[in-house]
Each structure stands twice: as C-alpha cells, then as structure tokens.
C-alpha positions as CSV (number, residue, x, y, z in Angstrom):
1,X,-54.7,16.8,28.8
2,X,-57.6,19.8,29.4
3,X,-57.6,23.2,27.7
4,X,-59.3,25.9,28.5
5,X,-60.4,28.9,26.2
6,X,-61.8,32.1,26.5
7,X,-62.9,33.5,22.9
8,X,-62.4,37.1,22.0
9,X,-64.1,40.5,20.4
10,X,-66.7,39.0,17.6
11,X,-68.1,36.3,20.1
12,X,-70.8,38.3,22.1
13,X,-74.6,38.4,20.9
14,X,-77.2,40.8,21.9
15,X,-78.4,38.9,25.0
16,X,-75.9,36.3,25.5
17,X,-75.6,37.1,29.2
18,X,-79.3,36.5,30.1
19,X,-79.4,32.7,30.7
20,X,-76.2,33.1,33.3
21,X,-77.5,35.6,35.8
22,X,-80.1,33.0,36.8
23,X,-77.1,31.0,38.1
24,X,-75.8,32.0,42.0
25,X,-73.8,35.1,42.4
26,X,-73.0,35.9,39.0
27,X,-75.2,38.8,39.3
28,X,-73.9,39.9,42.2
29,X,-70.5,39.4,40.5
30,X,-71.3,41.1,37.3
31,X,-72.5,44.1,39.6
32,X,-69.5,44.6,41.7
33,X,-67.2,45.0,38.8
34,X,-70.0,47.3,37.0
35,X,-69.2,49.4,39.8
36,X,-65.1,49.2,39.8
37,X,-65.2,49.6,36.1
38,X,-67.8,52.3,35.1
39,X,-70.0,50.2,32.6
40,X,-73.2,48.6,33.4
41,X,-71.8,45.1,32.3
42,X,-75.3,43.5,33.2
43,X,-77.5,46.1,30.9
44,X,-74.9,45.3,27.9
45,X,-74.9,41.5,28.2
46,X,-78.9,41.5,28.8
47,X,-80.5,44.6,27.0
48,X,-78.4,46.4,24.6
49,X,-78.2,46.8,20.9
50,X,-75.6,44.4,18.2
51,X,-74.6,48.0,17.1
52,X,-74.0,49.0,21.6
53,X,-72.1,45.7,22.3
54,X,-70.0,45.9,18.8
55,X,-68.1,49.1,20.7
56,X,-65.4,48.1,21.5
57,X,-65.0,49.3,25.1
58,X,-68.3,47.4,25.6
59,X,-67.1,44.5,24.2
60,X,-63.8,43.6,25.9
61,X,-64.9,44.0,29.5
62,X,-68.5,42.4,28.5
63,X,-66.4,39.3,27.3
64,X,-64.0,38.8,29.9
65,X,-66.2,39.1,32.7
66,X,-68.4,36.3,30.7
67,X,-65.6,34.0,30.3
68,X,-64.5,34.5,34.2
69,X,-68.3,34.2,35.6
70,X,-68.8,30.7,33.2
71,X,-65.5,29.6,34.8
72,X,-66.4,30.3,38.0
73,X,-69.4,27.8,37.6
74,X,-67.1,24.9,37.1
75,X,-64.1,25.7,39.3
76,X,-63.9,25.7,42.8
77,X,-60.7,27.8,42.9
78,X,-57.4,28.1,41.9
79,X,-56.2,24.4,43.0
80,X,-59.0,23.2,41.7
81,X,-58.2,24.5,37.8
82,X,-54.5,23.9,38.0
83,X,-55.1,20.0,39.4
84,X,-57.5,19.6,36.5
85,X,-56.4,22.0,33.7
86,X,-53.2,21.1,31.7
87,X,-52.8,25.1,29.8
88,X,-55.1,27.7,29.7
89,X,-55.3,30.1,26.4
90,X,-57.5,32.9,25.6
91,X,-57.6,34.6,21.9
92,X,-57.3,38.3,21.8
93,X,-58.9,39.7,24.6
94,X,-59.6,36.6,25.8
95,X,-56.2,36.6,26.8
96,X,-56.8,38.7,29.7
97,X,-59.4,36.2,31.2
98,X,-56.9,33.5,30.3
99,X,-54.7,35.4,32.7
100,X,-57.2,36.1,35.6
101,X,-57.9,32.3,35.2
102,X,-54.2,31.3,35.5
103,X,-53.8,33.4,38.9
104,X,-51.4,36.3,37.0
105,X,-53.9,38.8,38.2
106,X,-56.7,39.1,40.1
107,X,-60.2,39.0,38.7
108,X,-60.8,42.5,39.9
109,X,-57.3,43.7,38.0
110,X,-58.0,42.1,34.7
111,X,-61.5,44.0,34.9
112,X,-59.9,47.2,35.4
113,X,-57.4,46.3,32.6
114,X,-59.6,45.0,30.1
115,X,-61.8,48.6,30.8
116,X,-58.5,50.5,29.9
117,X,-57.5,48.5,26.8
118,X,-60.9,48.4,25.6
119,X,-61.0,52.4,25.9
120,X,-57.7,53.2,24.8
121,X,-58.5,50.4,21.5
122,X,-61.5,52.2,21.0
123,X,-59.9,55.7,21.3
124,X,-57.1,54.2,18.4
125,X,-59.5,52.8,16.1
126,X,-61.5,56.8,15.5
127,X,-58.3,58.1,14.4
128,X,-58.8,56.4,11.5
129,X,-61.7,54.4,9.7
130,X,-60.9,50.5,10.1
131,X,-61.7,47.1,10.4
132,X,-61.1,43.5,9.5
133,X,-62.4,40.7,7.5
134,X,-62.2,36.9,8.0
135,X,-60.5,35.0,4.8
136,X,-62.3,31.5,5.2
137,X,-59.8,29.1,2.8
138,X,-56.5,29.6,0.5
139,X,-53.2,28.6,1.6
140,X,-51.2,31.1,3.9
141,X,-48.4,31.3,0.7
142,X,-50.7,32.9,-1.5
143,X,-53.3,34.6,1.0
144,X,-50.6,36.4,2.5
145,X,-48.5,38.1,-0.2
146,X,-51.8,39.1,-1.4
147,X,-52.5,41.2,2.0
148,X,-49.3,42.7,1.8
149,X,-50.0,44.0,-1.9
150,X,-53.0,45.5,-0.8
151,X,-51.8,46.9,1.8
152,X,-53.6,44.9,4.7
153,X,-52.0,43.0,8.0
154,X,-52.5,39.3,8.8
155,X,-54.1,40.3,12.4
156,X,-55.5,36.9,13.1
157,X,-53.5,33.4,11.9
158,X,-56.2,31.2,13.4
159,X,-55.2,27.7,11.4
160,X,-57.7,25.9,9.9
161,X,-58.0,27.6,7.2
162,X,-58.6,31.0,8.8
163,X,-56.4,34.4,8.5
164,X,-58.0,37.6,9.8
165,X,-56.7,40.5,7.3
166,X,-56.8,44.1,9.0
167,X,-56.5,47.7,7.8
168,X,-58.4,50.7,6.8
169,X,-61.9,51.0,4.8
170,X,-60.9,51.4,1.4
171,X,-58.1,48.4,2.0
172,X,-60.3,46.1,3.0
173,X,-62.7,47.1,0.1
174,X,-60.2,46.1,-2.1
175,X,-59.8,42.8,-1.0
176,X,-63.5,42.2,-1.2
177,X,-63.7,43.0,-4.7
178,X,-60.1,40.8,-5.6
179,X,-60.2,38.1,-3.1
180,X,-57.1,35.8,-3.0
181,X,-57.0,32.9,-4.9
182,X,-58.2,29.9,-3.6
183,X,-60.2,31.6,-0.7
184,X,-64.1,30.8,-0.8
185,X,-65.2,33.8,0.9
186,X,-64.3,36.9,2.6
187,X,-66.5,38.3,5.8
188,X,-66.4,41.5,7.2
189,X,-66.3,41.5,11.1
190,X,-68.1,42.8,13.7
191,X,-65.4,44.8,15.0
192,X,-64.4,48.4,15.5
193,X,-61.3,48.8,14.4
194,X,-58.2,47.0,13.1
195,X,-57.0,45.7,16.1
196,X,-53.3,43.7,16.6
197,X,-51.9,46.2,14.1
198,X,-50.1,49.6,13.9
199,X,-53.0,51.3,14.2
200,X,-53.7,50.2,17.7
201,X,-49.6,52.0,18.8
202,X,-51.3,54.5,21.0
203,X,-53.4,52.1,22.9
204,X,-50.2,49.9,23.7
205,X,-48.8,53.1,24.8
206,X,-52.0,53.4,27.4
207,X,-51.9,50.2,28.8
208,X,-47.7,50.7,29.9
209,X,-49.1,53.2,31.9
210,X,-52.2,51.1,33.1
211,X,-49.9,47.7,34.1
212,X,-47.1,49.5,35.8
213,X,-48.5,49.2,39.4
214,X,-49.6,46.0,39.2
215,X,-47.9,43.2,40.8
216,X,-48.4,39.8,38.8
217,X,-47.6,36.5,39.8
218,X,-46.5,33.7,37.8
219,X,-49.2,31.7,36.0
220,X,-49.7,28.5,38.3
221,X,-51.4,26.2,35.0
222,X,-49.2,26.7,31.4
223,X,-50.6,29.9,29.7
224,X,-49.8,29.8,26.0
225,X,-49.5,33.1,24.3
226,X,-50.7,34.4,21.1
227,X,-47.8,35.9,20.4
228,X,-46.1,32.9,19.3
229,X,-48.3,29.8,21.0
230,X,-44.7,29.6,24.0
231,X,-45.8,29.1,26.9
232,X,-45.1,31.6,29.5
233,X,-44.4,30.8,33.1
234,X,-43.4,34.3,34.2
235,X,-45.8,36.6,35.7
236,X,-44.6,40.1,34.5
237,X,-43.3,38.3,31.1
238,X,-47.5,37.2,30.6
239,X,-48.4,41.3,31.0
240,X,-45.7,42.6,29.1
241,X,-47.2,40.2,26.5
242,X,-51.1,41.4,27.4
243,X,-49.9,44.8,26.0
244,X,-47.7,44.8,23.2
245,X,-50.1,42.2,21.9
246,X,-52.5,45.1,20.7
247,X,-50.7,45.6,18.2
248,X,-49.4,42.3,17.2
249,X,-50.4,40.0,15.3
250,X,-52.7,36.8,16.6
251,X,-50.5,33.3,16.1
252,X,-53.5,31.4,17.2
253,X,-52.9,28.5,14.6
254,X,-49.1,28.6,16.8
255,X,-51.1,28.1,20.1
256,X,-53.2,24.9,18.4
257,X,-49.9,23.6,17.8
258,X,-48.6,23.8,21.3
259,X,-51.6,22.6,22.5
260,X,-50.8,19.3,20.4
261,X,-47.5,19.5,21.4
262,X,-48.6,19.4,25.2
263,X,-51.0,16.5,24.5
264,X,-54.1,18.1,24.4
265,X,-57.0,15.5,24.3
266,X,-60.0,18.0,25.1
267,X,-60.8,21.5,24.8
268,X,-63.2,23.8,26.8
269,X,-64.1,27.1,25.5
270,X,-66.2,29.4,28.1
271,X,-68.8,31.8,27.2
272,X,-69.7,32.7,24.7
273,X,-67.9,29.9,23.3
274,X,-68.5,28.3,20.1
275,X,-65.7,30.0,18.0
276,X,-62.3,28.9,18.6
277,X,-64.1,25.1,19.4
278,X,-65.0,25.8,16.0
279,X,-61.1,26.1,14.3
280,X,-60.0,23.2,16.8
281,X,-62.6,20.6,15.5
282,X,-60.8,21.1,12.2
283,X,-57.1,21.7,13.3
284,X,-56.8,19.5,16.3
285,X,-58.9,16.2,14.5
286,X,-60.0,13.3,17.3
287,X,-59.5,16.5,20.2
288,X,-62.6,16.4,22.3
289,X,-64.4,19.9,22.4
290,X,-66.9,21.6,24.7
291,X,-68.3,25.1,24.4
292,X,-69.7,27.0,26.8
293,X,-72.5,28.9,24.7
294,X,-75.3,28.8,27.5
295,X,-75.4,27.3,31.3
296,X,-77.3,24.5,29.7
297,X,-73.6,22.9,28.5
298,X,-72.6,23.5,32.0
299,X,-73.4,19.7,33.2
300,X,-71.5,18.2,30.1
301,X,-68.8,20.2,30.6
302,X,-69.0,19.5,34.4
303,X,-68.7,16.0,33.5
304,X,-66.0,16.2,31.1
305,X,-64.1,17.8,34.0
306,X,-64.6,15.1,36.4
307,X,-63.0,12.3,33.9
308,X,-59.9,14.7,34.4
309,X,-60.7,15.1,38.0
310,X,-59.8,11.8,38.8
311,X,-56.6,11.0,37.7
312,X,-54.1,13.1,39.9
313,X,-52.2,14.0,37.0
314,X,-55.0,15.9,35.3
315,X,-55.1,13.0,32.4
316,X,-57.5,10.4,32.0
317,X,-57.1,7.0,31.1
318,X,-57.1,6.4,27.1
C-alpha cells in the first residue's frame, strides 16, 4: 500500500519554491490563492528571508500550498489519488494539505484555513516568548518525566527516536543545559512559537469561528490523524480534529504505526519533503520512501506511482 505525506512548519527553506514554478500552472496556481489569501505566497517561497519564512503565518500557507502544487504534478484528480493511494497523512500543518488531498475540503478552503490558523498561531505565540526543541535519542520513559519536571510539553511524539519538547524561553533553556539522560542532542527549532500546546488555546478558539461555514465531505482515501494515528472517515470529525489539534499534542510515531497496521509498503512525502521520509526510514524498516524535495524526484516518484497504478487494488505484486 502507498502513503502520502505532507511535512509541516520547520520543512521550508529560503527558496524552496523556485525550481516548481517552472513546472505548468503552478504559478498561475500559487497566484490565485496569493490573491484569496492576502500573502504573496510566490515572493516567500522564491525571494524571502530564513528569518520572513520562519513567521509563522508565512509558513503554514507557504507549506500547504507547496505540498498541494507538488501533488498536483503527479495526480490527475481525485479518482486518480484514491485508486492509487491507500491513506493520506500530513504532520502538523500538513494536516491541512492532507485534508485538501483527501477531498474534505477544497483546495481553495484549506488556503483560507491554513491563512487563519497561521494568523491566529502566530497572534498566540507573542503573548508569550516560546518555542520548541527536537530531543534526537532517549527512551520516551525517561525523556518524558523529564519534560514534565521542567515544565515543558511533549508537542511532537515523532517515533524513531524523536520527541519535540515545547514551552516558554527560559523552559526550554533549562533543558539545554540538563538534557535527559540518554538523549544525544537537543536542537532548537525553527519555529515561532510552542505550537500543539496550551499556549496555542486562543488560536483553537479562532479557527471554531473560521470552520463553522464550511461544509466538508468525508475523506474518499483513509486520513490518519495525529491526534492518535485513527483513521477518520468522517468529514466534519477530520475538521473538528484540524482545530483542536493546535493545541494538542503530535502522535506522529501513532500514525507510523497505523500505517504498518494498514500495510504500508511505500511512502511519498511532497514538497519540501525529506523530513518525515526521514523518521520512517528508521521506524518503518524495508518501507519504500520517496521525497519530494525538488521536481527533479518528480519522475521517480511518477514511477513509483505507476507500480501501484496497475494493480486495481492500489497494491503491487510482492
């Protein structure tokens, strides 16, 4: 079975939309939701700063219109993903594209969306000075009653070896200086804020308001949520999910596991991928994995598609 994956907040580069709007339409794309949306999404994937595309309300909409134009290059349309993809995941905000890719909501809706959440997330995170920091090794038993001491939240379970610790400054500069045992290094993200925890309660307040005309429809290819790796197969459950999710904690080490469960025997991440390709290589051993980090992996992954193009079932032959 074939997974997709769209990365989230900590993927994009300064540039790392360039090499795509030489492919058809995605300009023209990239433009017409610049426009819906308020943000010049082509200036910030092409021109801007580290320090312009680290904002956060850059940075969601900038990375879910990446991982929906990159999709768009090896998808025809909805029948086509759903005959060829088995479930469809996306890690933070990647969720959102996971849900425009899925058929929940519209390409044009998640925009909008993502534009609110990264606003209201962004709006959250200057209330009070926060971040988050990567814990690369230990064992979840000792790694985690040591965030609690200090004070921190597990934001991100990622597997693999991988917990993303959240909270304010002077938190997280405690946990630099007294690392948890067993844990071979501790890197500070390029994030805004400390997102999926309480600090982010007035953005999920926001986006109530911002889903409550919307009208989804239920996922046609398995979603899998990071709220606990189920997957969802109702529409309004997936965007009830999508906002209390700010402020929850990422179970994407639960979503690796339902992938298994599933039968996952390959995994695409879309652009900028390279991340969560990354944790399955070392969670999901023998899983075949493809990222999408520049339209020159575009043919592979094109190819890759095809082996699950022809059986009607969406699995090839072993």
């Amino acid at each position: 079975m074939l997974v997709l994956v769209a990365p989230g907040q900590g993927a994009q580069t300064p540039g790392f939309l360039t090499p795509w709007l030489d492919l058809p339409g995605v300009s023209d794309r990239l433009t017409e939701w610049s426009s819906a949306i308020g943000l010049d999404l082509v200036h910030y994937g092409t021109n801007a700063g580290d320090d312009e595309i680290r904002d956060t309300a850059v940075a969601q909409p900038l990375l879910v219109a990446s991982a929906l134009v990159s999709a768009r290059q090896l998808f025809a349309g909805p029948d086509d993903f759903s005959r060829v993809v088995g479930a469809a995941a996306g890690h933070s905000v990647g969720e959102l594209a996971a849900a425009a890719l899925t058929g929940v909501l519209s390409e044009r809706s998640v925009m909008e969306l993502v534009r609110r959440r990264g606003l209201a997330m962004a709006e959250a995170a200057a209330v009070t000075e926060t971040g988050m920091a990567a814990l690369l090794g230990g064992e979840p038993d000792v790694v985690l009653p040591h965030l609690e001491r200090l004070g921190l939240t597990p934001a991100n379970v990622n597997g693999a070896g991988q917990i993303v610790a959240a909270g304010t400054k002077e938190q997280l500069e405690a946990l630099a200086a007294e690392k948890p045992e067993g844990t071979r290094k501790v890197v500070a993200l390029k994030v805004a804020g400390a997102f999926h925890t309480h600090h982010m309660a007035p953005a999920v307040s926001a986006l109530e308001s911002a889903v409550r005309e919307l009208s989804p429809a239920d996922p046609h290819t398995a979603y899998v949520s990071n709220k606990d790796g189920r997957v969802v197969s109702d529409g309004r459950e997936v965007v009830a999910r999508l906002v209390g999710q700010v402020a929850n904690p990422v179970r994407w080490d639960q979503c690796m596991e339902t992938f298994k469960e599933l039968g996952v025997t390959a995994i695409i991440e879309v652009a900028p991928g390279g991340t969560l390709v990354g944790l399955a290589k070392r969670a999901l051993p023998g899983v075949r994995t493809l990222a999408l980090k520049s339209p020159d992996n575009l043919e592979a992954a094109r190819e890759l598609i095809a082996e699950y193009a022809s059986d009607a079932a969406g699995s090839p032959a072993e």
